[in-house]
Each structure stands twice: as C-alpha cells, then as structure tokens.
SEMARDREN-178124 format. One record per residue (C-alpha): x, y, z; residue in one letter. Coordinates in steps of 0.001 Angstrom, whole numbers, plus 500000, padded with zeros to 6 digits. Last residue first. Layout:
! residues N
XYZa ...
This chain:
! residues 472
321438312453893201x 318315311081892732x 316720313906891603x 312746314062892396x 310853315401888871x 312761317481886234x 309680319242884830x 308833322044887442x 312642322707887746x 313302323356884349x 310152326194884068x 312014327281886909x 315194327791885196x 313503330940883572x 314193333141886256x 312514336448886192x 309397335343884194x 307274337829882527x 308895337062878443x 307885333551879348x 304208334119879655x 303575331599876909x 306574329379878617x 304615329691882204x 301521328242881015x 302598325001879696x 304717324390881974x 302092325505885054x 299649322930882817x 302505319736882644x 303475320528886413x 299916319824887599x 299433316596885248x 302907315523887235x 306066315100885449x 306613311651883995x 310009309942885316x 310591307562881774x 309034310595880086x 305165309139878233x 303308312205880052x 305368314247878656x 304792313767874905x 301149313572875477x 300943316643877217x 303671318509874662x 301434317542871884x 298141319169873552x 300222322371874418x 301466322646870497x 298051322146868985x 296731324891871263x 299757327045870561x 298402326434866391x 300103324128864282x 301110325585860808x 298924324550858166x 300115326068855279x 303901326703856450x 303743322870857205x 302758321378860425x 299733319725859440x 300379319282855208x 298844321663853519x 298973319270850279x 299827315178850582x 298963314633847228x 296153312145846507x 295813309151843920x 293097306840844081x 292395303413841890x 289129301481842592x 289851297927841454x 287020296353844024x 290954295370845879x 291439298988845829x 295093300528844209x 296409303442846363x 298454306043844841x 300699308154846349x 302495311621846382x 305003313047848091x 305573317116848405x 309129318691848696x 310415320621851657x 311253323937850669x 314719324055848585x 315078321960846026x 314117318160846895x 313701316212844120x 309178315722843622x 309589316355840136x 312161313976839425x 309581310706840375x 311236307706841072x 308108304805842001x 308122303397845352x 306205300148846307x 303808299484849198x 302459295698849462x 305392294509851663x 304329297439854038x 300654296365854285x 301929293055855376x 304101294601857907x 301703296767859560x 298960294013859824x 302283291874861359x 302963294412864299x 306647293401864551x 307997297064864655x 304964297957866323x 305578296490869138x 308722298583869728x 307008301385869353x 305551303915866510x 301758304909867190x 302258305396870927x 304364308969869844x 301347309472867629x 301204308776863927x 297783308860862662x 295614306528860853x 296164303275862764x 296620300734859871x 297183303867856735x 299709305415858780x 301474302609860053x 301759301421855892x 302973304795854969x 305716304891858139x 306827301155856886x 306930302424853183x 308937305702853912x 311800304067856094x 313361306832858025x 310990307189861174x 311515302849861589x 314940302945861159x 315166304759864232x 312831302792865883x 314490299371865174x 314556296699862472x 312785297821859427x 309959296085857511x 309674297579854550x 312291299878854511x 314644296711855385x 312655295607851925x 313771298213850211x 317314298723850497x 315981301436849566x 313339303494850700x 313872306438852866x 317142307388851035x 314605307266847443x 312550310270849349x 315475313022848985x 315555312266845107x 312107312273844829x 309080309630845201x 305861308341844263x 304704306050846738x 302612303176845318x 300080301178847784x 298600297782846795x 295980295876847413x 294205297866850278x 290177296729851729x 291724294323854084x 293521297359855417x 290371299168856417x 289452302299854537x 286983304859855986x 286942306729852350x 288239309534854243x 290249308713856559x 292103306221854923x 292570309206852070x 293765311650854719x 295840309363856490x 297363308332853641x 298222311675851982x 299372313297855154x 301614310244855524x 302857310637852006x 303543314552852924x 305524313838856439x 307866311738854818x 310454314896854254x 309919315680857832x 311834312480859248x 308938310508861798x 307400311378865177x 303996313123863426x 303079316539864583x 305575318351863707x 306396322120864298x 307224324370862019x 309847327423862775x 309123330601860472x 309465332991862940x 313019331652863964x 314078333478860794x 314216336724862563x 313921339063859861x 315233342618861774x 318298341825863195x 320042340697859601x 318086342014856689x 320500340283854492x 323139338838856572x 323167335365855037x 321880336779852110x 324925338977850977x 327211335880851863x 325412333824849421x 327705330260849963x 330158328319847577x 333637328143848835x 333412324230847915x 331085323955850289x 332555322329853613x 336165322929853064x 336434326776851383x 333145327745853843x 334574326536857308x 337826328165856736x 340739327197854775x 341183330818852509x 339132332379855795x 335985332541855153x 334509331319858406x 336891330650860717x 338736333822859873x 339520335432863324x 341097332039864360x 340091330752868245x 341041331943871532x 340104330181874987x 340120332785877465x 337748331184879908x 334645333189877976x 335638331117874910x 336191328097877108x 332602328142878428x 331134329040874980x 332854326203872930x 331893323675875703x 328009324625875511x 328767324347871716x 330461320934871588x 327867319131874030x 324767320907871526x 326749319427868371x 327142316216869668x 323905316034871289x 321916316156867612x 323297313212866702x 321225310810868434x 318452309645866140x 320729309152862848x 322943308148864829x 321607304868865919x 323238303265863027x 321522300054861267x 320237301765857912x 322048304473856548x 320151307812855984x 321111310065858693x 324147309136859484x 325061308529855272x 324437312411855714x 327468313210857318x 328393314641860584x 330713317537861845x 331294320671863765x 333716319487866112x 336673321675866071x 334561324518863997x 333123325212867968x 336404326492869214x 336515329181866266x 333044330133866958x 334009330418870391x 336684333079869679x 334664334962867676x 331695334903870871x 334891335747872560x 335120339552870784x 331630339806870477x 331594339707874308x 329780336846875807x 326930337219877416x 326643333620879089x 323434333485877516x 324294334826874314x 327096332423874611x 325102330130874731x 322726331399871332x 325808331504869379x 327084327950870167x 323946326736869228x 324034328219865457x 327439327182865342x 327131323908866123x 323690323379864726x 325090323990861078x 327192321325861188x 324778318887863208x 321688320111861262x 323490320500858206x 324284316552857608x 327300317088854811x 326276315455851649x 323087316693850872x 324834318489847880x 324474322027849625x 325555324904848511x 325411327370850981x 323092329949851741x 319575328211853238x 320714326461856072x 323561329682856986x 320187332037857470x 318124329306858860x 320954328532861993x 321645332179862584x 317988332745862547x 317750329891865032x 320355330253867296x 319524334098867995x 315905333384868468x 316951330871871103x 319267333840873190x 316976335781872810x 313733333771874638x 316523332675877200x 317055336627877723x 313955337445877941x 312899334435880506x 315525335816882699x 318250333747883791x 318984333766887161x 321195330415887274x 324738330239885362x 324905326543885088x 320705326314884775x 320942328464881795x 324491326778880272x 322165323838880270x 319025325098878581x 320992326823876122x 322485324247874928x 319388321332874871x 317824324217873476x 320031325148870233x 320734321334869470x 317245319796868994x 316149323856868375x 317966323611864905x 316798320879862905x 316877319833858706x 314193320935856057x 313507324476853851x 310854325346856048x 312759324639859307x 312555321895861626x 310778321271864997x 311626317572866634x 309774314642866420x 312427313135864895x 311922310610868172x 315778310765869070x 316283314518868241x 315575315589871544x 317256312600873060x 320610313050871529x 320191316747872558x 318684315893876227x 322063313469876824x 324809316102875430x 323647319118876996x 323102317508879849x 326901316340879616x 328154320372878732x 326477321272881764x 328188319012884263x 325486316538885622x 321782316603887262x 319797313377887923x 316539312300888226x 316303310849883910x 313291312338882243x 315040315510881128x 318931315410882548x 319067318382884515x 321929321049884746x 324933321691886961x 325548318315889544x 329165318598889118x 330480315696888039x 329394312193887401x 330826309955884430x 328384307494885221x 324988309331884465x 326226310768881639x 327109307026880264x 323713305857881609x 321749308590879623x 323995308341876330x 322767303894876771x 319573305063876941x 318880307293874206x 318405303976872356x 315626303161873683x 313270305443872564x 309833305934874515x 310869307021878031x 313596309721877531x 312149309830874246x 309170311666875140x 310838314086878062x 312805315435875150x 309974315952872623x 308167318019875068x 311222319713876174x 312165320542872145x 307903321498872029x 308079323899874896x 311226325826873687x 310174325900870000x 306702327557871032x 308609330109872887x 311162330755870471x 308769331198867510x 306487333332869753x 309274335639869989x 310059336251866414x 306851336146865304x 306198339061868227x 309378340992866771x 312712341237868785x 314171344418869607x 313508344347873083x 314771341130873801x 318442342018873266x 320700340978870663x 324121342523870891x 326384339167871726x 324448337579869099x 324764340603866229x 328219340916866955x 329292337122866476x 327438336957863623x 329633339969861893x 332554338876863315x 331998335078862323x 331331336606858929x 334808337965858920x 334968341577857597x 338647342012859612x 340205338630858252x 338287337591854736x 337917340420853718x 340788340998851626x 339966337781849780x 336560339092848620x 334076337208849572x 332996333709848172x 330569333131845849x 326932331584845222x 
C-alpha cells in the first residue's frame, strides 16, 4: 500500500473523487444486491435500535441527556416518545444501535449501518419527503464508501475503524440526502475529519461502556458535518491525502488508493452486508456456532461438560484476558466481548437471543460455572487477516469423550447468509423488547413497507409507524 503522488494530492483528492460519486448516485443505477443490501440493513439497524432502547441499560443515560437538552423536535428517538434536533437522534439511536453488537458488519469485520442509518434516518425526517429511492441511495452510498476505505488501509487494529471510518462513510450518505453538491460534500468531509476518532482499547477494555455506545459519535458528527457543509461551512480540499491528511496520520500514509475506487459505481460493496443473528462481537460468532452446534447435537446438558478449550487468534485473545473478568464479566457490554462467558451461555441455553444475554444472566450461576471451566489456548492460525477468522473448540466429556468442531458456515456469514425471512423474524423479536414496543400491526406494515421501499414516496413513514405516542 502507497500513497499518491504528491501532485495529486490537491485537485485528484480522494475526498473529490468520493465526494462526486455520492452527490451523483442515483437509484437507478444501483444493482438489485446493491439494493436489497440497503433495505435489509435499514430494517435490521431499526430492529437492533428499538432492542436496546429496552434491553441495554446503558443507552440510557445518552437517552436522558438528549432528552434534556431539548430543541427542535426534528427526528425520533427509537423506543424513547420523543423527537429532538437531528444531529441528537442521531446521536441517541447510533449509541443504541451499536449497544447490543447486534448490529450488521462487513465481511472483513467492524460496522457501518450502526452509524450510516442512525444519520440518515435523522437528516430524513429533518428534511421530510424523502423518497424511499433516495434513502435506499443514500445507505448504499455509506456503505460501499465505508467497505472500500475498511479494506485499503493498513490497519494495526489500533485505530477503531467503525467510528473512523463510519464518519466519513455516514457523512457521505447525509449529504446524499440533503443533496449536497460535490463541491460541499468536500467541504463536509473536511468538517467530519474534526471528530473522526476512537481507539481500539474502546472496544476491547473491560469496564467502559464505549465499546457499546460509540457508534453515535460518529453518526452525531456526520449529520452535523452535512448541515454545516450545505450552510457554507468550508473544509480543506486535501483531507484525505493531503501531506497531513487523514491517510499520512491515521496509517502511516499506507492505503491502496487504486482499490478504493476500483470499480467504483458499479461494485456496490453494501451487497455483501451480513447480518447477525447472535447479540455478541462478530469475531466470537464462530466458537458460538461451534457450541451450539455440538450441544445441539449430541443433546449435551452442562452436567455432562468438564471442560471447554477455545482455541484462539490474535483478535480472539482481546475477548479473553484478564481472564477471569472474561469469565464472569460485570455488565452487558462486557458480557458480548468476553469469549468464555458468551461460549459458556451458548452451550447452557443453546442460542443467543436478545433474552439470552440480560442482566440476570450476568449472575446466572450454571453460566458461570461453565465459564470458569472454559480455557483459551493461542492459536496463530486463527490471527485475524482480512475476512473474519474462524474459532475453534474442544470440549472434554466427563465419560472422557473428547470433541473438537470448527465453527464453519457460520449463520450470518458469507456462507450462510440470513435470508429476508430470517431478517423479518429477528426484527419482531428485537422490537417487540423496545422500552415503548410498537404494535404487532406496525411490526408487519414495517416489515412490509422496507421490501417495497424503492415504491414508497416518503420514506419517513416507515419512522412514523415505529416511533409510538411522543410525549413531547
């Protein structure tokens, strides 16, 4: 990977060049992939979103601090009666979307759509009349901007890309909905570099509730890059690749310029979206595949376990040490990042539904026990490369019985994606457990009305049918 060319750097921009093909993008040219990918993504992000409203608590303390602050009553807060400035909703249903890691991700690992939606959906409702076409465009827009920049840069799993990454990604796909020019969708990239940030430790580190809520820092920061850029706002031409742009000081100057617009505006990278169906940190989602599968299978009970070993890689050794806070962590958000405690829930209730992982669970002592009992082993070949790596385990019988399984075609993964029917069944039970649950009547016209998206005339409705009374 290598920089451009120094005299590029100005006029040949890559925040030009992305800024063009945003501003440009119109439904028409999209391919089906490309447009199921943003439907699917925008029912499961409000699925996920009405979920945590009522099954995280830590979202609630970003809920009552929106709710506070007041303003103008612009866009909803999922799950909460209330409306507030649009850069605020953005704010509240990103921390929440992310909240549950239940969240979409891309093949190669981290989240777009928890700060692309919670965006777009807010500068949607601000402007009103938005057609379902061009909501469906603007989301494809932040994710294949979003995958393209994911997979070209050299990454040390240092910076957290989902927050640095999302910034940009979601500040192209508002202003795609405000219809920027290319000219201030520039501008707003510029704005947005103010407060792309984040670090991995956020992710990783035990005792932060960051690691849930980060995602609506980026989506507040690119609702309010897009509104100043089309107030007159400017930012630097060179944000990018400019000799102390975003490249030089996040990467080292190391990035694949060629492939981030390889193919650009025809491969929609939003096509290849997975969707989970486990609330718990994607790189886990193999061992729990392996459990469940092998619980399932020889109809284990847990009295029938002596010991579980989780082979891991680089990427899995975060989820496990210190380990015994992994074993028996203290919150939620812990909880989806310690491997041994989501192994050990998988094997007790052999699944991992949004009811699965609460705050009973935490001190649900067959969980615990079995969590003591699981230790991880370092395994190199399972590092994380590029695509998301596999996890292995072995599970040691007290009759002696020894059995090791590898969490293959994992549900959600590029080999077993989930299917629309899948997606409409998890986005039931995830809104049915909001803290204001929509009605059973507005869960099916949701449902219904984002796979005929492309046929709606003003997409805010599908808002309205989920927001429930406002209270103010």
């Amino acid at each position: 990977m290598t920089a451009a060319p120094p005299d590029t750097v100005v006029a040949g921009d890559l925040s030009r060049q992305f800024a063009a093909f945003a501003a440009g993008l119109e439904y028409q040219v999209l391919p089906a992939p490309a447009v199921a990918g943003a439907k699917k993504t925008l029912l499961d992000s409000i699925g996920v979103t009405l979920a945590a409203s009522g099954a995280e608590p830590a979202v609630r303390p970003v809920v009552d601090l929106v709710r506070e602050s007041g303003g103008r009553s612009e866009s909803t807060v999922f799950g909460a009666g209330f409306k507030a400035p649009a850069t605020e909703a953005a704010f509240a249903n990103g921390a929440m979307a992310h909240s549950l890691n239940f969240d979409d991700q891309t093949p190669w690992g981290q989240h777009s759509s928890s700060t692309v939606v919670p965006a777009v959906l807010a500068v949607a409702e601000r402007v009103g009349g938005v057609s379902g076409r061009d909501l469906i465009a603007a989301v494809a827009v932040g994710q294949d901007l979003f995958a393209r920049l994911r997979c070209n840069v050299s990454w040390k799993q240092d910076w957290n890309l989902s927050t640095v990454l999302g910034t940009f990604a979601a500040t192209a796909a508002a202003g795609r909905v405000l219809r920027l020019t290319p000219e201030q969708l520039t501008h707003a990239f510029g704005v947005a570099s103010m407060q792309a940030g984040g670090v991995m430790e956020l992710v990783t580190g035990l005792g932060s509730q960051l690691g849930g809520l980060y995602a609506g820092f980026p989506a507040r920061a690119a609702v309010m890059a897009a509104l100043l850029a089309q107030k007159g706002t400017t930012g630097h031409p060179a944000v990018f690749e400019g000799r102390l742009g975003f490249f030089a000081t996040y990467f080292g100057g190391k990035y694949d310029r060629a492939a981030m617009v390889a193919d650009l505006g025809e491969d929609f990278k939003g096509s290849y979206t997975l969707y989970k169906p486990w609330a718990a940190i994607g790189t886990a989602h193999s061992h729990i595949h392996a459990m469940i599968d092998v619980a399932t299978r020889l109809d284990l009970q847990v009295d029938d376990i002596d010991s579980i070993t989780v082979f891991v890689g680089d990427c899995h050794e975060a989820l496990c040490a210190p380990l015994p806070d992994r074993q028996s962590p203290a919150n939620l958000l812990d909880a989806r990042f310690s491997l041994p405690f989501l192994v050990a829930v998988a094997a007790v209730r052999r699944g991992m539904r949004v009811a699965d992982l609460t705050t009973e669970t935490l001190s649900d002592a067959v969980v615990l026990d079995l969590a003591n009992r699981i230790t991880p082993v370092s395994d190199p070949a399972l590092d994380w490369k590029l695509e998301l790596p596999q996890g292995r385990i072995e599970v040691v019988l007290r009759d002696g019985r020894r059995i090791v399984a590898v969490g293959n075609d994992v549900p959600g993964s590029a080999a077993a994606p989930l299917t629309w029917t899948d997606l409409t069944a998890k986005f039931a039970d995830c809104a049915a457990a909001a803290a204001i649950p929509p009605s059973t009547q507005a869960i099916s016209l949701a449902q219904q009305l984002v796979q005929d998206l492309e046929n709606v005339q003003d997409a805010t409705q599908l808002i309205r049918l989920l927001a429930g009374p406002f209270t103010r």
